[in-house]
C-alpha positions as CSV (number, residue, x, y, z in Angstrom):
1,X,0.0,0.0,0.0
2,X,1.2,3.4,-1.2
3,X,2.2,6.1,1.6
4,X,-0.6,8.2,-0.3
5,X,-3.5,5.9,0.0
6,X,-2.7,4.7,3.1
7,X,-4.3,7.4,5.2
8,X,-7.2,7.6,3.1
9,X,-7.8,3.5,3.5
10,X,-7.9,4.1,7.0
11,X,-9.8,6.9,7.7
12,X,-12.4,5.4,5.4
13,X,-12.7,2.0,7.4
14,X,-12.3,4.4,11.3
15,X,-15.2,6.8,9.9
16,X,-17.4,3.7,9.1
17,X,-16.9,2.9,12.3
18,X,-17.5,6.3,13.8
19,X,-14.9,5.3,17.1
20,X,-2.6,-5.0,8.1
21,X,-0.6,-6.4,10.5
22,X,3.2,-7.0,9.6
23,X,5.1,-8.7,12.7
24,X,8.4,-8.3,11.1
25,X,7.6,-4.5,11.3
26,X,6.8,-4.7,14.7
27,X,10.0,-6.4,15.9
28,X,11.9,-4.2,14.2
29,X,11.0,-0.3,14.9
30,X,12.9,3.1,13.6
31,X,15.1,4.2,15.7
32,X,15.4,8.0,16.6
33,X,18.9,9.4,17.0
34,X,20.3,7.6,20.0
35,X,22.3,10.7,21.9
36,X,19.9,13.9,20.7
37,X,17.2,15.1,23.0
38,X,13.7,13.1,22.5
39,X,10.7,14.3,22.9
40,X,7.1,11.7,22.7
41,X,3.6,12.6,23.0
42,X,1.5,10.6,25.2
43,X,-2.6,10.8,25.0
44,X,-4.9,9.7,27.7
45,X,-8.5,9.6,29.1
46,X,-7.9,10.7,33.0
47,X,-9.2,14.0,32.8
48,X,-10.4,14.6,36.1
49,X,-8.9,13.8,39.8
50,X,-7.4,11.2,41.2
51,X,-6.5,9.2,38.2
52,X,-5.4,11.9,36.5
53,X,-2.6,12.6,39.1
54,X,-1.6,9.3,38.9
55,X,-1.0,9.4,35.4
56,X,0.9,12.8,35.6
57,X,3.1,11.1,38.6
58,X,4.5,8.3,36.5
59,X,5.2,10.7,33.9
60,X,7.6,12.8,35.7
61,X,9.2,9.6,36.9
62,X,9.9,8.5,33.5
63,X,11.0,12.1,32.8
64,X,12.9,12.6,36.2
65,X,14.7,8.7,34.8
66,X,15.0,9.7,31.0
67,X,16.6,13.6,31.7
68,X,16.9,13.8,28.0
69,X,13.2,12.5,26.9
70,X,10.3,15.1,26.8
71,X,7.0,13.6,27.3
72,X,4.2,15.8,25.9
73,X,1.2,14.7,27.2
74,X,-2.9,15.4,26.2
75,X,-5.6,14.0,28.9
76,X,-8.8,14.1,26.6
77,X,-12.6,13.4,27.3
78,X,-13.7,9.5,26.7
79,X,-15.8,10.5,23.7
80,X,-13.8,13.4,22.2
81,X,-10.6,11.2,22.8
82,X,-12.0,8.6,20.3
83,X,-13.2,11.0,17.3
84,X,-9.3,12.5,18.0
85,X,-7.4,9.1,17.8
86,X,-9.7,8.1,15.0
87,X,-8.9,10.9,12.5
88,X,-5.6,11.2,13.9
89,X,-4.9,7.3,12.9
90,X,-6.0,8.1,9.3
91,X,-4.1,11.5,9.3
92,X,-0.8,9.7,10.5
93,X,-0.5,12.0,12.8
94,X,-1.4,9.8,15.9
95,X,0.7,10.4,19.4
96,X,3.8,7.9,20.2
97,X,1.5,6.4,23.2
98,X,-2.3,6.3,23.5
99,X,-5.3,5.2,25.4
100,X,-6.9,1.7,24.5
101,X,-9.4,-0.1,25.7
102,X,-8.4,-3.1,23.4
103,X,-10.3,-5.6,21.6
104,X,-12.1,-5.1,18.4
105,X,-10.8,-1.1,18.2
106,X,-7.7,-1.5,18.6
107,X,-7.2,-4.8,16.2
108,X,-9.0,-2.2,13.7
109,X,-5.0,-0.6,14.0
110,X,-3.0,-3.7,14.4
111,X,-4.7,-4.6,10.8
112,X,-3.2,-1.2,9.3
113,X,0.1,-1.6,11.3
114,X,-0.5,0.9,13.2
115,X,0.2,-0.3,16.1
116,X,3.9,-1.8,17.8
117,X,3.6,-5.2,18.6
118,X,5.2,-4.8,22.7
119,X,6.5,-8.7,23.2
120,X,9.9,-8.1,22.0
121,X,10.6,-4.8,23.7
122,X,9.4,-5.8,27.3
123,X,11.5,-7.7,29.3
124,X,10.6,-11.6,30.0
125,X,8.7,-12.4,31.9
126,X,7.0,-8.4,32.6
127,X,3.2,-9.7,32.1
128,X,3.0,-12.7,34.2
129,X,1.9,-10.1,36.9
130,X,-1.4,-8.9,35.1
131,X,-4.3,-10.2,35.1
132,X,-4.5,-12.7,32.4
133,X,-7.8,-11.7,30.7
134,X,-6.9,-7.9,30.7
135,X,-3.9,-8.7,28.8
136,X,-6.6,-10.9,26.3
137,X,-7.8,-7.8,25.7
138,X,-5.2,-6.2,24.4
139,X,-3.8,-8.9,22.2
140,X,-4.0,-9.6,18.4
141,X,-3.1,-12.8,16.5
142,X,-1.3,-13.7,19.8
143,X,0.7,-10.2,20.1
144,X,0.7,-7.8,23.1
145,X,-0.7,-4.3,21.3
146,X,-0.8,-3.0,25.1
147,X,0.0,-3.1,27.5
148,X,-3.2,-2.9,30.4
149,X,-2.8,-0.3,33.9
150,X,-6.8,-1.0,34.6
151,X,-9.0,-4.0,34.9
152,X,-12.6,-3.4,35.6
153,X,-16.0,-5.0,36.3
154,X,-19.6,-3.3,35.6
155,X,-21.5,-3.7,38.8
156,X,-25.0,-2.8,40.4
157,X,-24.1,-0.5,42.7
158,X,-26.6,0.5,45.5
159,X,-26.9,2.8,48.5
160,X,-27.2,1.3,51.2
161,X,-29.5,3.7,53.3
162,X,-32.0,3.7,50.6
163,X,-32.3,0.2,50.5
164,X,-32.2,0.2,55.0
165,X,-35.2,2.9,54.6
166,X,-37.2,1.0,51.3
167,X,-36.9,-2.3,53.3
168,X,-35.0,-4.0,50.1
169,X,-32.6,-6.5,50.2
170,X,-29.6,-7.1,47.7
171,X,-31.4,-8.9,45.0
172,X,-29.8,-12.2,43.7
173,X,-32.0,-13.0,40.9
174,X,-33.6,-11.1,38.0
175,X,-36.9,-11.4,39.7
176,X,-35.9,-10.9,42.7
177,X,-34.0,-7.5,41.1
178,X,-37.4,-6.4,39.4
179,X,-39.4,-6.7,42.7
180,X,-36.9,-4.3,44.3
181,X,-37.3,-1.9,41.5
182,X,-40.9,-2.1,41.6
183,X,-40.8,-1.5,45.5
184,X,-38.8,1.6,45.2
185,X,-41.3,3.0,42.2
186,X,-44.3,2.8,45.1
187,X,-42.0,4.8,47.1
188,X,-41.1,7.0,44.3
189,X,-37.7,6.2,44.6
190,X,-36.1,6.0,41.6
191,X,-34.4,2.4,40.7
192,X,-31.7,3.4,38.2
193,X,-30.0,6.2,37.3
194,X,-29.1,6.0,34.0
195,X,-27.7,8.3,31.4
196,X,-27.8,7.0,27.8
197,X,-27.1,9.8,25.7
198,X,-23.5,8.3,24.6
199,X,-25.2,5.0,24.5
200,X,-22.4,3.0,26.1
201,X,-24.1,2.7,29.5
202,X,-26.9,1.5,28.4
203,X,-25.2,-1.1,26.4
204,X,-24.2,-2.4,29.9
205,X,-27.7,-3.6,30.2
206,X,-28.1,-5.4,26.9
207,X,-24.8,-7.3,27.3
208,X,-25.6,-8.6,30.4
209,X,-29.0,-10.1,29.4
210,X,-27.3,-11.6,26.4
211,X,-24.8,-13.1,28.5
212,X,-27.6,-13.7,30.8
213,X,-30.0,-15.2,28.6
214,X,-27.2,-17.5,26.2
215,X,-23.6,-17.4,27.5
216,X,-20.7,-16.4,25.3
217,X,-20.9,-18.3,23.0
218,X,-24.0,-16.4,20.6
219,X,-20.8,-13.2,21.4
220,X,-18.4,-15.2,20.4
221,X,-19.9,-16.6,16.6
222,X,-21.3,-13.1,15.9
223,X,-24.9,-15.0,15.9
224,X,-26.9,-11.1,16.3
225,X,-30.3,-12.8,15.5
226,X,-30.0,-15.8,18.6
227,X,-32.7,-15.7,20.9
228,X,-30.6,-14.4,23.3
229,X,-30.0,-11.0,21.6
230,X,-33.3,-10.8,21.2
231,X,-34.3,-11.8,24.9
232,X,-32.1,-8.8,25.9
233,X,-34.1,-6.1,23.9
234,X,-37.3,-7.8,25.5
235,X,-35.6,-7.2,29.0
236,X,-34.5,-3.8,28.3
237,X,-38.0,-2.7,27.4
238,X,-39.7,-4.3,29.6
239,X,-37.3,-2.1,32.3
240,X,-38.5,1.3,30.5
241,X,-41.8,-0.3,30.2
242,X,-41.8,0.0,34.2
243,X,-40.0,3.3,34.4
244,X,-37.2,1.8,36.3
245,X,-35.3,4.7,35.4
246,X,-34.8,8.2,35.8
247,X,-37.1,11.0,33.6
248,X,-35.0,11.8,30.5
249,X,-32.5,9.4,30.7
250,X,-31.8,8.8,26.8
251,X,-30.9,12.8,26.7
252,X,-28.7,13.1,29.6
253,X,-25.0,11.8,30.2
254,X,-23.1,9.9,32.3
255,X,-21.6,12.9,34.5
256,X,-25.4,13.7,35.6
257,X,-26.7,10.2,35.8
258,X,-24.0,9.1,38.6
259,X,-24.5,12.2,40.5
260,X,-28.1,11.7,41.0
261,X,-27.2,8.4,42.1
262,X,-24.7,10.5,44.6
263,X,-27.3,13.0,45.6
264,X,-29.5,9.9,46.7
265,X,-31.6,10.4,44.0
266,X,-32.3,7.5,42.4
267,X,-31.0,3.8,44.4
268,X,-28.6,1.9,42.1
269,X,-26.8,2.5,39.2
270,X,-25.3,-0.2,36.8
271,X,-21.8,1.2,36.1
272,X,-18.0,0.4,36.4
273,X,-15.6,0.7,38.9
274,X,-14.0,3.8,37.6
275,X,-17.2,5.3,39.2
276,X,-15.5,5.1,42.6
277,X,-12.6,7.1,41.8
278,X,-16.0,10.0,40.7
279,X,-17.3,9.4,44.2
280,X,-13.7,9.7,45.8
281,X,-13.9,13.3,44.4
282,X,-17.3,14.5,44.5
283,X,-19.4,12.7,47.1
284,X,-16.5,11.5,49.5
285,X,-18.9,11.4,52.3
286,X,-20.9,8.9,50.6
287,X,-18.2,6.2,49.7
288,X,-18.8,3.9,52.7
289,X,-22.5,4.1,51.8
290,X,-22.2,2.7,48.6
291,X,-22.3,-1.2,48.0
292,X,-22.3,-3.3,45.0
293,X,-23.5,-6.9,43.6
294,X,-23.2,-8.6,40.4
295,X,-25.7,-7.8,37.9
296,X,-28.5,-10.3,38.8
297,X,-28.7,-14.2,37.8
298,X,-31.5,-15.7,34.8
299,X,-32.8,-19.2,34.8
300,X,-28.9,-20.6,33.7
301,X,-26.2,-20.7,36.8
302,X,-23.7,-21.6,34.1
303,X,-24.1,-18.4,32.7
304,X,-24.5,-16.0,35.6
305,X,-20.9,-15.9,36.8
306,X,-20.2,-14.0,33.6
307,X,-19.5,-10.1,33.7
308,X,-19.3,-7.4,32.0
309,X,-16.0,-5.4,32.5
310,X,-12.6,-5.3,30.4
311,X,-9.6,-3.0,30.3
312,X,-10.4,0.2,31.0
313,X,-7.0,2.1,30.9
314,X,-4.5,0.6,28.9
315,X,-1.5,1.6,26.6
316,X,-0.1,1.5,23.3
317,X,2.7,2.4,21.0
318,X,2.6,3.9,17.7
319,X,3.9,1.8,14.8
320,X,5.8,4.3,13.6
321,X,7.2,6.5,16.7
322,X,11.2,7.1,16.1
323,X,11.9,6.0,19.9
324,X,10.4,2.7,21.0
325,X,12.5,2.1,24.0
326,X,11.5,5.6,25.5
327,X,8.0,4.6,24.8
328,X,8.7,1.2,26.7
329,X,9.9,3.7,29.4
330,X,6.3,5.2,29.9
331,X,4.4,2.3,29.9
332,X,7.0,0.6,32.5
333,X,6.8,3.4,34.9
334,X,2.7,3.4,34.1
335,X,2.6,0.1,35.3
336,X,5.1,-0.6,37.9
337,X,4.9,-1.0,41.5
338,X,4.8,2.3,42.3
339,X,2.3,3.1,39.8
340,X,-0.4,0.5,40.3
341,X,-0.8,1.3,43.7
342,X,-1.0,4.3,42.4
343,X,-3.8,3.9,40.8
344,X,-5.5,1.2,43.6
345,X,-5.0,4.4,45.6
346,X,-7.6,5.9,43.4
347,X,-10.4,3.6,44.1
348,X,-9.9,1.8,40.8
349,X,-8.4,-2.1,40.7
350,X,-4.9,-2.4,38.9
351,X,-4.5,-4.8,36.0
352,X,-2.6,-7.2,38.1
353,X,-3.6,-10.7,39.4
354,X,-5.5,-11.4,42.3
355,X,-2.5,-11.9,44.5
356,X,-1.1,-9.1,43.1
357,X,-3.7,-7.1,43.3
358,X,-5.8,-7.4,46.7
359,X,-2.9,-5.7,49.1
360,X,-2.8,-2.5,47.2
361,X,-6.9,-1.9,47.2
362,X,-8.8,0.3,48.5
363,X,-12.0,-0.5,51.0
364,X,-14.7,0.0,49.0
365,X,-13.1,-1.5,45.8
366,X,-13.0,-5.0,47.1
367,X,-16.2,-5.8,47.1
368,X,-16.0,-5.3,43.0
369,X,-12.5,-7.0,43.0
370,X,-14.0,-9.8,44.4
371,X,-17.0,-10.1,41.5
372,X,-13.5,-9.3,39.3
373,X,-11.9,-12.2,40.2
374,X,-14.4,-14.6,41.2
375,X,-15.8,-14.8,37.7
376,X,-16.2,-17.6,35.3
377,X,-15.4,-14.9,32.6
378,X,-15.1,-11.7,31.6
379,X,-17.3,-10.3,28.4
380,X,-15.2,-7.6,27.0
381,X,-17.7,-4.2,26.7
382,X,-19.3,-4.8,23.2
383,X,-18.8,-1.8,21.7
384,X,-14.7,-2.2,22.0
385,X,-15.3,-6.0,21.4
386,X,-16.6,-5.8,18.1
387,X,-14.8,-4.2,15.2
388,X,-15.4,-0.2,14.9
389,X,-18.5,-0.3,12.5
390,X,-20.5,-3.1,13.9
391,X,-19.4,-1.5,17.7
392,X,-21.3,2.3,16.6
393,X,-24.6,-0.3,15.6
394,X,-24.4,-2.0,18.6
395,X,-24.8,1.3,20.5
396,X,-27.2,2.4,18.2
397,X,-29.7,-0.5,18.4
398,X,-29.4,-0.2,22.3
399,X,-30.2,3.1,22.3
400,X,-33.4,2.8,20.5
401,X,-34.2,-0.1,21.9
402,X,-34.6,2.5,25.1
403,X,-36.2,5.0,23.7
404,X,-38.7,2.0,22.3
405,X,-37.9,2.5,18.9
406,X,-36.6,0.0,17.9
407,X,-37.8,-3.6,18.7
408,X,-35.4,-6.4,19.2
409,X,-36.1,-8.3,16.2
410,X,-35.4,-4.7,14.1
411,X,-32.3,-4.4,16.4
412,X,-30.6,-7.7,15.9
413,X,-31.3,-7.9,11.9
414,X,-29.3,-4.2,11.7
415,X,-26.0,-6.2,13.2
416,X,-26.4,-8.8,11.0
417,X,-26.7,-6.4,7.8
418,X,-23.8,-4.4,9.1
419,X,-22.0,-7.6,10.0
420,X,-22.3,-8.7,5.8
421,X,-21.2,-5.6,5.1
422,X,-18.5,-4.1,7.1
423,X,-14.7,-4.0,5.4
């Protein structure tokens, strides 16, 4: 492929998408000048506090290490981060280290060689300490593409006082879960906050009842018309149907939905563990009020010790960056000691093992840790899952199938017409 068409290729396919691999290329990068200053450019998603000081403190330890290396560095908003990265990609213009949440997305760039394939610049043995499915995550054709800081489940997470004054109990089932939702409606209590505007939490939802309702296995084929697909969209409206969740939730985000849940607003919210490092900063007083359990059980036990969860900050390194090692650098001092409990210190759980992990966690994480490493697997979020175009349908679908819409059967035969024809 020409160095002209190349860009073009790619930001046809990432636009599809709205978010070819060469392993000799990978085990062999450009080299900048070895005794000249350096400078990289790092882009990440922790824009707010603590995370965010994390990040910046294992920065200026690889700088205070690498007195010669400037690292310029870009923390970005979730959403805006992805349209940047995606028309930076096809631009060639991308930054030596970036955000990834793995999977589907970033396979998209290991196809265009895009990416640096990390197993022959880390030193042996450096990922037997992380947790083995968030390094999964971020592997292609049996390459590390990056390297994973964050593992994370998607729990239910409730306050406790509502529930003490509602008289609910943690639910364990899915009918036990509806009859504490319809307990808190005649006490016009809200249920769930939800806010579905980017359409990614609500997607929690539907991949949980697919899970729920068939396993991985339906996930795993690409079947989008199995009755378990369909089963979720039933389950989904019949929640809206029952206005288990907060007035205008389709038109509001994320930010808003967790802090009625903070304010006591609404009783649960469905949501991953980055949420605690939120409370940490804006409703510290409510932190040992807030408990979680796994999203409730179906009518198959097999199937109910799956979650939904995945890699929610990791790294990797631009194919084409002119000083691998120095990239190396940053992602070492991202995920060393010093910097995982770093980040545990935030509320968050480290990509690490169990054994490696538990020490370093905070309180009110290990109740979430515990779901983490307790189950049978972990179902990557789909959107990141699936490759770029079929991931933007995915959300889509869920989002009307909120807003009733849609209807499941309509829903599931969009995937499959954008699974025939996706690049």
């Amino acid at each position: 492929m020409s160095d002209i068409m190349k860009p073009y290729l790619i930001i046809a396919t990432l636009i599809l998408a709205s978010c070819g691999r060469n392993d000799n290329a990978a085990t062999t990068p450009p080299r900048g000048p070895a005794n000249s200053a350096r400078a990289i450019e790092f882009w990440h998603i922790q824009t707010y506090d603590p995370t965010k000081p994390a990040v910046e403190e294992a920065v200026a330890r690889c700088q205070a290490e690498h007195p010669r290396l400037k690292i310029t560095t870009q923390a970005i908003k979730n959403d805006a981060f992805k349209t940047k990265l995606k028309m930076d990609m096809g631009a060639g213009t991308e930054p030596d280290v970036f955000h990834t949440w793995g999977g589907g997305v970033l396979q998209s760039y290991v196809k265009y060689d895009l990416v640096m394939n990390l197993d022959p610049l880390l030193p042996a043995g450096s990922p037997d300490k992380f947790h083995p499915a968030a390094l999964d995550f971020c592997r292609a054709g049996g390459n590390l593409y990056g390297l994973p800081v964050d593992v994370t489940v998607v729990p239910v997470w409730y306050n406790k006082a509502v529930f003490a004054k509602a008289g609910v109990a943690v639910p364990k089932t899915i009918d036990e879960f509806y009859a504490v939702c319809d307990t808190l409606r005649r006490q016009n209590i809200t249920p769930l906050a939800l806010g579905n505007i980017k359409s990614w939490p609500g997607a929690f939802y539907f991949m949980y009842f697919a899970t729920r309702a068939g396993g991985m296995e339906p996930i795993e084929n690409g079947d989008y018309e199995n009755p378990a697909f369909i089963e979720a969209g039933r389950q989904i409206q019949k929640m809206v149907k029952a206005d288990y969740f907060n007035k205008g939730f389709n038109g509001i985000d994320y930010d808003e939905a967790r802090r009625l849940f903070f304010r006591g607003e609404s009783a649960m919210i469905v949501m991953g563990t980055w949420m605690l490092a939120h409370a940490r900063k804006e409703a510290p007083e409510l932190l040992n009020n807030i408990g979680c359990f796994a999203f409730p059980g179906m009518d198959n036990p097999e199937w109910n010790d799956i979650i939904v969860g995945g890699v929610n900050a990791g790294y990797a390194v631009a194919a084409d960056t002119k000083y691998p090692e120095d990239c190396i650098a940053l992602l070492q001092a991202l995920t060393d000691e010093q910097g995982m409990a770093d980040w545990a210190a935030t509320g968050r759980i480290p990509a690490l093992n169990r054994e490696a992990a538990t020490p370093l966690l905070a309180p009110e994480t290990l109740v979430a840790a515990e779901i983490l490493f307790d189950a049978k697997a972990i179902q990557l979020y789909y959107d990141q899952y699936l490759p770029p175009a079929l991931g933007t349908m995915h959300k889509e679908t869920s989002q009307a199938l909120f807003a009733l819409t849609t209807t499941p059967e309509a829903a599931a035969a969009k995937m499959t017409a954008t699974a025939k024809r996706r690049p």
